[in-house]
C-alpha positions, 0 to 999 in steps of 0.5 A: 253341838252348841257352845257357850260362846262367852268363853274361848273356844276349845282346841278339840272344838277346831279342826285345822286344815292346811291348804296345800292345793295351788299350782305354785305358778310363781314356784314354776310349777313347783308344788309349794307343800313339797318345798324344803324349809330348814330341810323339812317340807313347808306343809310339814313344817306347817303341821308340826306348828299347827298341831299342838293348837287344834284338836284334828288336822288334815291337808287340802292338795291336789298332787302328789297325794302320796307324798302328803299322806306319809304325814300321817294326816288325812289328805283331801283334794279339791271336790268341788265342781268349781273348776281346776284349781279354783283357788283357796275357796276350793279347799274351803268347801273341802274341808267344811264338807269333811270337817267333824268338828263344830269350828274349822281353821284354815291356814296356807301351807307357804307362811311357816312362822305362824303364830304358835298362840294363832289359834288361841287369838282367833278363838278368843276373839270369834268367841268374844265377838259371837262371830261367823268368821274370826280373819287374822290381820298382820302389819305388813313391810309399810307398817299397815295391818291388813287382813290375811284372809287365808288364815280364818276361823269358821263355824262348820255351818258355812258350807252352805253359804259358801256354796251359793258365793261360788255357784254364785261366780264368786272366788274371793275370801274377804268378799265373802267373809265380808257378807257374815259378821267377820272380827279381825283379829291383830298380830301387831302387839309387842313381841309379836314376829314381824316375820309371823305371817310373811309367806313364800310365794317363789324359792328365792323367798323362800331362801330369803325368809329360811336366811333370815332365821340365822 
């Protein structure tokens, strides 16, 4: 399917994948998703923020698969043969093998104060720039942009080269992004969250961040 790619990219064109695939290691083990935030479990709370912006969604985890699936999206673990939990490329190469749609978002279940315009931005931009890989860039607590690799906008058609970055030994996202044409996309213009892309890596920031909501 080819697009004139002068002009943004379609929400119908894009399917949203939420990475929920991790062994939560600094949650204790917990399954991050599965976390309540505001009383709603992140991956879903993920969902219902992503939804509106894309034409299909589906979920990448490896665990309580039951539990993912009574959100009425399609649920997919890792299939890959890079190992146990190999870390978000894993669920990179899952949902390019299972997306039916000419452009993939990937966004992490544990950042529930995305943008709600996120993916509107990347696709103006990867269309603008006629990109292979559109990665959002937010200021951080010293007041510095810097890429959130996770949140990233492809064509369908990187399967294979992400298949060789990882036969290859490779794990890193920016370090493959960084071998195609990739366009940053910032989130620092006025009226922008400052809290948009701060992710829950244990419960206490969890709590922090649900605090901060008050």
């Amino acid at each position: 399917m080819t697009m004139n790619m002068t002009t943004p990219l379609h929400a119908e064109a894009i399917t949203g994948v939420i990475l929920a695939g991790g062994r939560g290691s600094r949650m204790g083990g917990a399954d991050k998703g599965l976390q309540n935030f505001n009383g709603v479990p992140l991956a879903l709370h993920t969902l219902m923020r992503l939804s509106p912006q894309v034409g299909e969604i589906m979920v990448n985890a490896n665990r309580n698969l039951a539990a993912y699936e009574s959100f009425g999206v399609p649920v997919w673990p890792d299939s890959t043969g890079l190992g146990e939990y190999a870390g978000p490329l894993a669920g990179f190469m899952t949902a390019l093998e299972r997306c039916e749609t000419p452009y993939l978002l990937t966004v992490p279940c544990d950042t529930p104060l995305f943008p709600a315009d996120l993916v509107a931005r990347m696709a103006a931009a990867f269309a603008r720039e006629d990109a292979d890989f559109a990665v959002a860039a937010a200021p951080e607590e010293d007041g510095q942009l810097r890429p959130q690799p996770v949140f990233c906008l492809m064509r369908i058609g990187m399967l294979e080269s992400l298949m060789q970055f990882t036969q290859a030994g490779g794990r890193k996202i920016d370090a493959w992004t960084g071998q195609h044409k990739t366009v940053s996309v910032p989130f620092n213009a006025p009226g922008d969250d400052e809290r948009a892309f701060f992710n829950a890596n244990t419960l206490a920031e969890l709590h922090q961040l649900e605090s901060r909501l008050d």
